[in-house]
N, C-alpha and C positions, 0 to 999 in steps of 0.2 A: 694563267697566273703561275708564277713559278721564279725560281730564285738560284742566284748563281754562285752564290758565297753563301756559309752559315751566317748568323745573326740575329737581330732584331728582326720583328715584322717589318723594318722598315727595307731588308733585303727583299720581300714579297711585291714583282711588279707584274702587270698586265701586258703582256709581248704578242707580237700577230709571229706565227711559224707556218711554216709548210704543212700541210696536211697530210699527217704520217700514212703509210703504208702497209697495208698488211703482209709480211710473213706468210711463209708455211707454216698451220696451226696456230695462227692467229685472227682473230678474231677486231674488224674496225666497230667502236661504237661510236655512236652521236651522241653525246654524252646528255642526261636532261638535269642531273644532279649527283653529288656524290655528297661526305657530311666529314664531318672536324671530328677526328677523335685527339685525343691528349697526348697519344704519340708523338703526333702530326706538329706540334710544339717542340717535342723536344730533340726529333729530328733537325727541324730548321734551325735549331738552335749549336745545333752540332757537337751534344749531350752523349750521342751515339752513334759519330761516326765511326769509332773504332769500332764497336758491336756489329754492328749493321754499316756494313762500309756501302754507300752506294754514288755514281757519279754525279756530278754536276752537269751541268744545272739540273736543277729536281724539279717538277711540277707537282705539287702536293695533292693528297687526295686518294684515300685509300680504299676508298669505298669506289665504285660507279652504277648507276645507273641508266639504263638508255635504249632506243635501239640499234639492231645491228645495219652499220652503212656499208662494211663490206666483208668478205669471207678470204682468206687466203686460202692457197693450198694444201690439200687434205681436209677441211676444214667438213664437215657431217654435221646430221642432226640441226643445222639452224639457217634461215632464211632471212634474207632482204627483211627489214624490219619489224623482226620480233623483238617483243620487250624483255631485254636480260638486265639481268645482275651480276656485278661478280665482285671481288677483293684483290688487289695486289699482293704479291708479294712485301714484304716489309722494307725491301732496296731496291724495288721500284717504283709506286706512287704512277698518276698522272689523271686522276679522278677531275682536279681543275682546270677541266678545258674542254673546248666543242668539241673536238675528238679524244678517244683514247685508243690504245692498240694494248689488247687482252691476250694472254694463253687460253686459246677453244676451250681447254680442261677445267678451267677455275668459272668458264660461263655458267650459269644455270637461266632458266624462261624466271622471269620476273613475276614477285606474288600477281593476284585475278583482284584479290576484295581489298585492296589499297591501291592507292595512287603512283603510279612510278617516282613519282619525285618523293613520296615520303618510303620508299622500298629503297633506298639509295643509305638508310639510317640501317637495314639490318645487316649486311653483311659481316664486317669487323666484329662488329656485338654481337651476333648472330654467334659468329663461329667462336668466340672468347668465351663464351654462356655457355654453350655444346661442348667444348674441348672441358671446361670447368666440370659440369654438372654429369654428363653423359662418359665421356671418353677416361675422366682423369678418374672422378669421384664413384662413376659407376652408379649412383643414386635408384635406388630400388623400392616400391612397395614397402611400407608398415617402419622406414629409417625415418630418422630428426634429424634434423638439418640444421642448421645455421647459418645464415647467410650476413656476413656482417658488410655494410655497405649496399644494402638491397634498394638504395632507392633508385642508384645508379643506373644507365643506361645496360650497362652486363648484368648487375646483380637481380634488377627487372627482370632479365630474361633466365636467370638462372633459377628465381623463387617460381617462376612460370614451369618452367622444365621439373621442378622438383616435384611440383605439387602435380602436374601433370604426370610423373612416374609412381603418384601414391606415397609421397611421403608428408613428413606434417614439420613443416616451417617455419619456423622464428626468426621475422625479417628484422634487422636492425638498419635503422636510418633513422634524421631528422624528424618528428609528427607530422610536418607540412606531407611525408611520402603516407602516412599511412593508410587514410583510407585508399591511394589505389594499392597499396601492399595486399592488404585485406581484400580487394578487387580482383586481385590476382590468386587469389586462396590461401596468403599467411594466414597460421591460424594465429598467430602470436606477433606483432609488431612493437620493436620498443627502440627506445634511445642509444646514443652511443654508449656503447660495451663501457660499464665502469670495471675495466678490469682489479682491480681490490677486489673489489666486490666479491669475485671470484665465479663461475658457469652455473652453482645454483640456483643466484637469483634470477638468472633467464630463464632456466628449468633446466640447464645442462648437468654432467655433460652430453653432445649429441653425437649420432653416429658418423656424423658427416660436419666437418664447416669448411665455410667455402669464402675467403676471405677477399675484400676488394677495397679493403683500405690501406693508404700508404701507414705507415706507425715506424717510431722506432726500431731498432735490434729487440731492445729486451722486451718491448711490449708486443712484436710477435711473439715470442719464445713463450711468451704466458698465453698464448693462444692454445698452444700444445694439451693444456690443462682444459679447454673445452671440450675434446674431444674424451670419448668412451674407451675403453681399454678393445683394441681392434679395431679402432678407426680410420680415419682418413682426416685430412687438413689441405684443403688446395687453396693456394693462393698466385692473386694475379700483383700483387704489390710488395713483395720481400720476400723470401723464404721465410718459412715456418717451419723451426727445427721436429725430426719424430721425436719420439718416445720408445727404443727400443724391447725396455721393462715392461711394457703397456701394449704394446707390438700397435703402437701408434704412426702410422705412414703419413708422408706428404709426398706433394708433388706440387711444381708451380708452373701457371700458366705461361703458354707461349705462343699466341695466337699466329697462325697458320692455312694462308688460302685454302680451299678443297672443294670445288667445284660439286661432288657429290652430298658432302655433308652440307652445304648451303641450299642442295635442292629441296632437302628431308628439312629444313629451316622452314624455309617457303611451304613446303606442305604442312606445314604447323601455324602458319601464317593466315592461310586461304582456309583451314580448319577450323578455326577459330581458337587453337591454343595458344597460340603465341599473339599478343599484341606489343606493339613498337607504342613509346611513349618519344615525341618527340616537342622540345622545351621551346624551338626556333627554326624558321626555316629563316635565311637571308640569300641575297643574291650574290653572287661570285666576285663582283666590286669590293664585298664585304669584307672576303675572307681576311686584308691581314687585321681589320676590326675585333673578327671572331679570334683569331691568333693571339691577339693584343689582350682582349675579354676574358681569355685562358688564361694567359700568364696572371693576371691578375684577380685570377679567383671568380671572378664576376660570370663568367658562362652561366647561364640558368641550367644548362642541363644539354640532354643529345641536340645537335644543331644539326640542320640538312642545308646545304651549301646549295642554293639553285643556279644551273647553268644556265639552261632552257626554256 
């Protein structure tokens, strides 16, 4: 599936091609699934061609899972069909198809105690949840957190991760998320942030918030005001100005392949720390449906796109 101009889902068709080849240090997979993230919209849409400049025609799909059908040169550590994982690049893609052609480095062996086609939902989210929680925020033992937009497919993984480093959690989303927020060890789950309201009423401000909802300029800026004097503010949907008088820091996400940090995913996966909530699996016929389901708000939730 793939597309040769920006546009509507209606550029998204179904093409038979050559079955790529592997490179030196690359990696062939048979691909069994990959999934939709929201990107993946507005890419095709050609929202972020100038950011993310990448060629035509694109095969969408930025997750894969599968396994391996052939090794190029130099190629170590993995065999004729073992079950991997990995992420593209963000100007690359090509998750929607029987084959993909991987960098060896961004490989990791696929989790043990899920199913490869639903391990095709972590990567993306995976490493967007990690780079938030872990790399940007730093999240530590006896810190409050915030996670606003936690019912999300990242923010899921991020109240996971926090509460997993010992801290204490105040998921914000829809009720429909909360008891698995609470599942997940929020100790505190509530509705969309009335910002008037002001970080009290949630119990803030906290040490940490880690934001994943889209909002206006000014209503990030009142975000500043959750956090505690020496904190942190990471977001994956606008910037969120600091607080230099407060020595209040940000930093906003930018999700980023990494074959290592995806293994130590997967080892939280087959752990029992990390659980993938996923809302839909459909078949790959589907994709510009699921495309289509985006644009218009309608997606239930993380989608895994079935190839295989």
């Amino acid at each position: 599936m793939r597309y040769h101009e920006f546009g509507s889902t209606d550029v998204l068709r179904s093409e038979e091609v050559a079955r790529p080849v592997p490179g030196p240090g690359q990696v062939l997979v048979k691909v069994v699934a990959t999934s939709f993230n929201p990107v993946d919209d507005h890419i095709r849409l050609g929202v972020l061609a100038q950011m993310i400049p990448t060629p035509l025609p694109i095969t969408p799909g930025l997750d894969v899972a599968g396994a391996v059908a052939e090794l190029g040169d130099g190629v170590g550590g993995l065999q004729i069909g073992d079950p991997v994982i990995a992420m593209f690049p963000l100007d690359q893609h090509g998750g929607a198809a029987e084959y993909a052609l991987v960098a060896a480095d961004l490989v990791t062996a696929a989790p043990r105690s899920i199913t490869l086609t639903d391990a095709a939902a972590l990567p993306l989210t995976g490493l967007a949840a990690r780079q938030a929680a872990v790399e940007l925020a730093g999240i530590r033992a006896g810190q409050t957190v915030l996670v606003n937009g936690a019912g999300g497919a990242v923010g899921s993984l991020v109240v996971q991760l926090a509460v997993e480093a010992g801290a204490a959690v105040t998921a914000v989303d829809g009720a429909q998320h909360a008891d698995r927020l609470t599942g997940y060890g929020a100790e505190k789950v509530v509705g969309p942030l009335e910002l008037d309201a002001g970080p009290a009423v949630v119990g803030g401000p906290f040490d940490v918030v880690i934001n994943h909802v889209r909002l206006a300029p000014d209503d990030l800026a009142r975000l500043t005001a959750y956090v505690s004097d020496g904190g942190i503010v990471v977001s994956s949907a606008g910037p969120v100005p600091a607080d230099e008088t407060r020595s209040v820091r940000t930093a906003s996400v930018w999700v980023v392949p990494d074959g290592s940090h995806l293994a130590d995913l997967v080892s939280r996966v087959d752990n029992g720390v990390l659980k993938l909530h996923i809302a839909d699996r459909r078949p790959l016929a589907e994709l510009p449906t699921v495309h289509q389901d985006s644009g218009n708000g309608k997606l239930l939730g993380k989608t895994v796109i079935v190839v295989a």
